[in-house]
C-alpha positions as CSV (number, residue, x, y, z in Angstrom):
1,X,17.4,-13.8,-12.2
2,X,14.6,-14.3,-9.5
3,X,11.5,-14.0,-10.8
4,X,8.9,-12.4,-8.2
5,X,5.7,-14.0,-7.8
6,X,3.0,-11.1,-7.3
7,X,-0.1,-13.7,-7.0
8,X,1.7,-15.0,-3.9
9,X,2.2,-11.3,-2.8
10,X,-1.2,-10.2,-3.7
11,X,-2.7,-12.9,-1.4
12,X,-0.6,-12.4,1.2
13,X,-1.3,-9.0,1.4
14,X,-4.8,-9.1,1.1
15,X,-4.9,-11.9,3.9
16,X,-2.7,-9.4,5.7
17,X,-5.2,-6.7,5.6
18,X,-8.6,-8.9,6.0
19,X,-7.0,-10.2,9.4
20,X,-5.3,-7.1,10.8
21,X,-7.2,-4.5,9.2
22,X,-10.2,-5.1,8.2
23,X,-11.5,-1.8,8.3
24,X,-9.5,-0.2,5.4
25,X,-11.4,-0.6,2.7
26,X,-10.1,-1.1,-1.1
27,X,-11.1,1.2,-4.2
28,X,-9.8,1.7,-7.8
29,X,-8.1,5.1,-7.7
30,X,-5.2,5.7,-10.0
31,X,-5.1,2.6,-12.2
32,X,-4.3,0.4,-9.0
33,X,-6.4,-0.9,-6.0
34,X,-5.8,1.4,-3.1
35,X,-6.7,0.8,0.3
36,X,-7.9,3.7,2.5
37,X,-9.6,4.7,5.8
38,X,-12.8,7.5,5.9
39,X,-11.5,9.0,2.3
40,X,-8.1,8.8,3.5
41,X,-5.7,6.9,1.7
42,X,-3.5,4.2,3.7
43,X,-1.8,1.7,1.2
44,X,-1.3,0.2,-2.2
45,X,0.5,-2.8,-4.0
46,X,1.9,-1.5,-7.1
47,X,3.0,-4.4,-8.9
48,X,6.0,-4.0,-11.6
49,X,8.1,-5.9,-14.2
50,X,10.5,-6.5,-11.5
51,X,9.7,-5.5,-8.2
52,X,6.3,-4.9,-6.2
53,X,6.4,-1.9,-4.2
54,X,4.0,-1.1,-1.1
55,X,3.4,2.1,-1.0
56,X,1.8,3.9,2.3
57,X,0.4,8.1,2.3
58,X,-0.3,10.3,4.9
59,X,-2.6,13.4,4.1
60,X,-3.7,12.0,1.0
61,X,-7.4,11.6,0.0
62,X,-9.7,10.1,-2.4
63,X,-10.5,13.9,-3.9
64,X,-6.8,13.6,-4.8
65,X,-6.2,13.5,-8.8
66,X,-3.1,12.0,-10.7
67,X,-1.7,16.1,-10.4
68,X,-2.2,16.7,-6.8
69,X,-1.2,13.4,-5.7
70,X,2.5,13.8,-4.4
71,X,2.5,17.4,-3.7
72,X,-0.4,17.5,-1.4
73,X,0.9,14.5,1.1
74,X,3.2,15.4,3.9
75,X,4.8,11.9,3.1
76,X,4.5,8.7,1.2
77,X,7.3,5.8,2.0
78,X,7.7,2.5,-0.4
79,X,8.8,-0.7,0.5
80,X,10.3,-2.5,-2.7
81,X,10.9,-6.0,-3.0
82,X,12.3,-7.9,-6.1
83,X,11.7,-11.5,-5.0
84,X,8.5,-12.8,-2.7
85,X,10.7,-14.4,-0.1
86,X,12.0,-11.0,0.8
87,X,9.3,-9.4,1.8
88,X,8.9,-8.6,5.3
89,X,5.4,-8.9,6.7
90,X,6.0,-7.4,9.8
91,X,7.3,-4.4,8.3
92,X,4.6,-4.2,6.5
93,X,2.0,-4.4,9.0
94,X,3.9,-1.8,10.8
95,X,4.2,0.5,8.2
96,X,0.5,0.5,7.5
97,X,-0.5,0.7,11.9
98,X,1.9,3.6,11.5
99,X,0.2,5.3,8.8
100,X,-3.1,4.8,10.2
101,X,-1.9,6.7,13.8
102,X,-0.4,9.7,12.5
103,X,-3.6,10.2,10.2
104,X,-5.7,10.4,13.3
């Protein structure tokens, strides 16, 4: 069983976003370090036992609690990886340029 290294993740993903997009800007919401743009919530790296998952929102805002979460965004996609060397960077850039456009 592959273990999946989420410090390698983590700073791979935070490189990703100081590079590409700096201007989303990270805040504890929800247990977890969420990154969003002008109160509107972008992306987050939920790190689990055995997978991380990236998770991008559209409509969803910083006013949002734990309840309203889910049923107030139009969409939320995950990209879940069990094993670092899976993950595909590009993919995730693209995910998180495309949740940026259709939030503007």
């Amino acid at each position: 069983m592959v273990m999946i290294n989420q410090i390698d993740i983590q700073t791979h993903f935070e490189e990703l976003l100081r590079t590409k997009f700096p201007h989303l800007q990270p805040i504890g919401k929800w247990r977890q370090t969420m990154w969003h743009i002008e109160g509107n919530l972008v992306v987050s790296l939920v790190h689990l036992s055995k997978k991380t998952k990236f998770c991008f929102f559209n409509n969803a805002n910083l006013a949002l609690d734990k309840i309203q979460r889910w049923g107030s965004t139009i969409y939320s996609h995950n990209l879940e990886y069990t094993d670092e060397n899976e993950v595909n960077w590009d993919e995730v850039s693209e995910f998180i340029q495309n949740t940026i456009d259709v939030q503007k």
